[in-house]
C-alpha positions in Angstrom: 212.6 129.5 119.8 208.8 129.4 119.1 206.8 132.6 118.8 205.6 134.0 121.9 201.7 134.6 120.4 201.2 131.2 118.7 202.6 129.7 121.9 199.8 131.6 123.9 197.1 130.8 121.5 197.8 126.9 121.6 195.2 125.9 123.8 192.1 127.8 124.6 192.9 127.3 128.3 196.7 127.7 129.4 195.8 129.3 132.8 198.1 131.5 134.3 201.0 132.3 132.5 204.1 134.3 133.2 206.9 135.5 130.4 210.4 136.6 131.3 213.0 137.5 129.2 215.1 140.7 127.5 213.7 142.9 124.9 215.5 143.0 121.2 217.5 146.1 121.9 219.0 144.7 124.9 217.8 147.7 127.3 215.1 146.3 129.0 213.9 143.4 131.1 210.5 142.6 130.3 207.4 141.0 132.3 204.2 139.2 131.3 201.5 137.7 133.8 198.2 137.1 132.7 195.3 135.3 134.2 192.6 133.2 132.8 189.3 131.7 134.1 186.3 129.2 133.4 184.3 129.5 136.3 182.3 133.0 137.2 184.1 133.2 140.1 187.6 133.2 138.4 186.6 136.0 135.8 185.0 138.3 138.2 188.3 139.7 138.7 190.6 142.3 138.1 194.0 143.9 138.3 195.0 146.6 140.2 197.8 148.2 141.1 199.5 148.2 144.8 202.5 150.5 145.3 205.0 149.3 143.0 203.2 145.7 142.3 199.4 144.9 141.6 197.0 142.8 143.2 193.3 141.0 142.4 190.4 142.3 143.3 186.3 141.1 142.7 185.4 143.4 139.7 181.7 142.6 140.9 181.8 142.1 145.0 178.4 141.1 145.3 179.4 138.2 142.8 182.9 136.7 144.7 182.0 133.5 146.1 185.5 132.1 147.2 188.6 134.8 147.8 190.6 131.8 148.5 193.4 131.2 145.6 192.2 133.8 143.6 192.9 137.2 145.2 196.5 137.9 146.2 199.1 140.2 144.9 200.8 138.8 141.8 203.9 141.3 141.6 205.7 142.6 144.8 209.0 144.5 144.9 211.9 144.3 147.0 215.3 146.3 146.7 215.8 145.8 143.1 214.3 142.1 142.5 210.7 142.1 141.1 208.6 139.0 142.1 205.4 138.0 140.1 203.5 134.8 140.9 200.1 133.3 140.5 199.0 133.1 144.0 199.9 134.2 147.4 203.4 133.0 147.2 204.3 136.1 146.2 204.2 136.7 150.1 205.7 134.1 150.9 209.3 135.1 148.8 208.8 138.6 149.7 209.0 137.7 153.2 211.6 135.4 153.7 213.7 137.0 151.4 213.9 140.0 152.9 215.1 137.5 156.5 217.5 136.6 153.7 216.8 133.0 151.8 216.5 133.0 148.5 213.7 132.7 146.2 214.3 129.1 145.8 214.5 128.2 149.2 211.3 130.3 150.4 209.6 128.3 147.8 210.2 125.3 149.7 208.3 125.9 152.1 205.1 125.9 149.5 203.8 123.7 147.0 200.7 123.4 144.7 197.2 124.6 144.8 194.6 122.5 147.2 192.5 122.3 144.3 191.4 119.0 143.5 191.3 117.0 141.1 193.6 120.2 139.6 196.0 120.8 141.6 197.1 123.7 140.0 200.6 124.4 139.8 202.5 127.6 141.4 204.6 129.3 139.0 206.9 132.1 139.9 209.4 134.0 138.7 212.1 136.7 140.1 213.7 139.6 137.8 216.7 140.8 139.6 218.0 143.9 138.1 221.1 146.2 139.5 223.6 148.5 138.1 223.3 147.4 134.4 223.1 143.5 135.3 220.2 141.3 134.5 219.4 137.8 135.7 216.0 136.4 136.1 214.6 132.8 137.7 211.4 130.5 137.4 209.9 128.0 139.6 207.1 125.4 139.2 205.7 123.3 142.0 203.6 120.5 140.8 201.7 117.3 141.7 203.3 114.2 140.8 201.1 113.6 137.2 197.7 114.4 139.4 199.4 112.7 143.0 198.8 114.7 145.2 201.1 113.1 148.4 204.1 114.3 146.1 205.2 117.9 145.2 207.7 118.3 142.3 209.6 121.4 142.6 211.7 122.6 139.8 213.8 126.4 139.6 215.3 127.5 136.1 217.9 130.3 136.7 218.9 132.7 133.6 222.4 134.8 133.4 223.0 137.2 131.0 219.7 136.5 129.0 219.9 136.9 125.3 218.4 139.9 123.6 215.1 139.3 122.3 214.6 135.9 123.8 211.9 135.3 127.1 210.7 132.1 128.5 207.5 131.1 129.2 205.5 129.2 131.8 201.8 128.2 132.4 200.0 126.6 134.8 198.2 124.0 132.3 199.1 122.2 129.3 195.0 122.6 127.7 191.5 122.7 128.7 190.3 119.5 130.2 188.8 117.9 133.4 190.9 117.8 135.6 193.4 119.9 134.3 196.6 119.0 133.3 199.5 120.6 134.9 202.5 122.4 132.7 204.8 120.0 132.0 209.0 120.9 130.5 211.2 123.6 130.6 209.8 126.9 130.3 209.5 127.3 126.9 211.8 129.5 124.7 210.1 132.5 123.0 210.7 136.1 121.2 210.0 139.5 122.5 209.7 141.8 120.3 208.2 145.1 120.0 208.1 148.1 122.2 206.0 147.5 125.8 202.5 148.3 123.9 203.6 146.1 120.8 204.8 143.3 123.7 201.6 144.0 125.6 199.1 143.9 122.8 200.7 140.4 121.4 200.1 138.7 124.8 196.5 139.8 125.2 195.3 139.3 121.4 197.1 135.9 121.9 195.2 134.6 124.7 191.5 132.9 124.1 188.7 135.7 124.2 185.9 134.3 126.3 189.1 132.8 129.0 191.0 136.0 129.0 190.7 137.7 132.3 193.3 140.2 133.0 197.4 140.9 132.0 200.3 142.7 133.2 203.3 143.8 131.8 206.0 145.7 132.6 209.7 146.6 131.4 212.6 147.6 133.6 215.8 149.7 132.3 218.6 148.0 132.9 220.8 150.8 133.5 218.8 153.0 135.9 215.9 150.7 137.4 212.9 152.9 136.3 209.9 150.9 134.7 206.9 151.2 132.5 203.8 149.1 133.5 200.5 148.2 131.2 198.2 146.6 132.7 194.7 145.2 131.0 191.1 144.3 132.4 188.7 142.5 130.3 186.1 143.7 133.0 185.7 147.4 132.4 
C-alpha cells in the first residue's frame, strides 16, 4: 500500500483520476474523481450536481471552444450501483445495464479517447452497494503503447474490500507530449479520515495550477444513504 496523497502528487499532471475503496471503520464505501487540465479549454470547467450524480459544465460559456470529451456526467446512479467515469461512458453503462449486461460488457462496446497523439484512456469504475454488502470494479481502455488500431481493455473486480484500503486509477502516467497512458493495476492506497479529511487529502494532493475540479462521496453500507463533497477551483 502507498499513501493515497503522495501517490496523487507524483506527477504534476496525472489527468483524471478515480479512487475506490472502504473507509478505516469499515462503514463506508468511499469515492474519489477528480479532473485536471492544461489547455483553457479543459480548466474552464466545473462540477455540478445532476440528481443523484454530477455533470460538467463551462464555468465561463463564452470561453468553451470544444464540448466534445470534456462535458458529460461523471457519476450516474442506478438501483444501488454507483457509476463514475471520465467521459460519456458513463451513459454508455447506465444504459445497457439497466437492458441488463454488465458493466464490463457495456464497456466493450467503447474504447479510448479520439485524441491524438493522446489517446486518452477511459477509466471507470462501479460501486455496487446492497443490504450491508460491498463490492466495487475498475476498467481501463487503452491504446496499445500510443497504437491506436488496438484497444486494451482490462476490468479489476474487488469482493469484500479491506477496511481502509482504495485503489487508484489515472488516465496518465506524467506530463508529457503526447501523453502517456496509465499503465498497471490500479494502485493500492489508504483511506483515511472522515469524508472532509478524505476530501481535503485528494485536492491538496493534486498540482495547483492543473487542479480543475473533485468529487467525493461516501455510501453507508448498511442503509445506502450518502454524503457528497464536491470542489471547484473556478469559483
Amino acid at each position: 500500500m502507498v499513501d493515497l496523497k503522495q501517490e496523487i502528487s507524483r506527477t504534476t499532471y496525472p489527468g483524471r483520476g478515480i479512487v475506490i475503496g472502504l473507509t478505516a471503520d469499515g462503514k463506508k464505501a468511499a469515492c474519489a474523481y477528480f479532473i485536471m487540465g492544461r489547455s483553457e479549454n479543459s480548466r474552464n470547467r466545473v462540477f455540478v450536481e445532476d440528481g443523484e450524480g454530477i455533470r460538467t459544465q463551462a464555468f465561463d460559456p463564452s470561453k468553451m471552444e470544444d464540448p466534445s470529451l470534456i462535458i458529460y456526467a461523471p457519476v450516474r446512479v442506478l438501483g444501488n450501483s454507483t457509476i463514475v467515469t471520465n467521459g460519456d461512458q458513463t451513459d454508455t453503462v447506465y444504459d445497457l445495464m439497466k437492458e441488463g449486461k454488465t458493466f464490463e460488457q457495456a464497456l466493450r462496446t467503447r474504447e479510448f479517447e479520439p485524441d491524438a497523439p493522446n489517446y486518452t484512456p477511459r477509466i471507470s469504475g462501479i460501486m455496487n452497494v446492497e443490504n450491508g454488502k460491498y463490492d466495487f470494479s475498475m476498467s481501463i481502455l487503452k491504446s496499445n503503447n500510443g497504437d491506436p488500431s488496438s484497444c486494451q481493455r482490462f476490468t479489476y473486480s474487488y469482493e469484500n474490500p479491506k477496511a481502509g484500503e482504495g485503489f487508484f486509477i489515472h488516465t496518465y502516467m506524467k506530463d508529457a507530449n503526447p501523453l502517456p497512458s496509465y499503465e498497471g493495476e490500479p494502485t493500492l492506497v489508504n483511506i483515511e479520515g472522515d469524508i472532509d479529511t478524505f476530501t481535503n487529502n485528494v485536492w491538496n494532493a493534486l498540482n495547483e495550477d492543473n487542479k480543475v475540479s473533485l468529487f467525493t462521496r461516501f455510501i453507508d453500507i448498511e442503509t445506502g444513504k450518502y454524503e457528497t463533497r464536491i470542489i471547484n477551483k473556478n469559483k
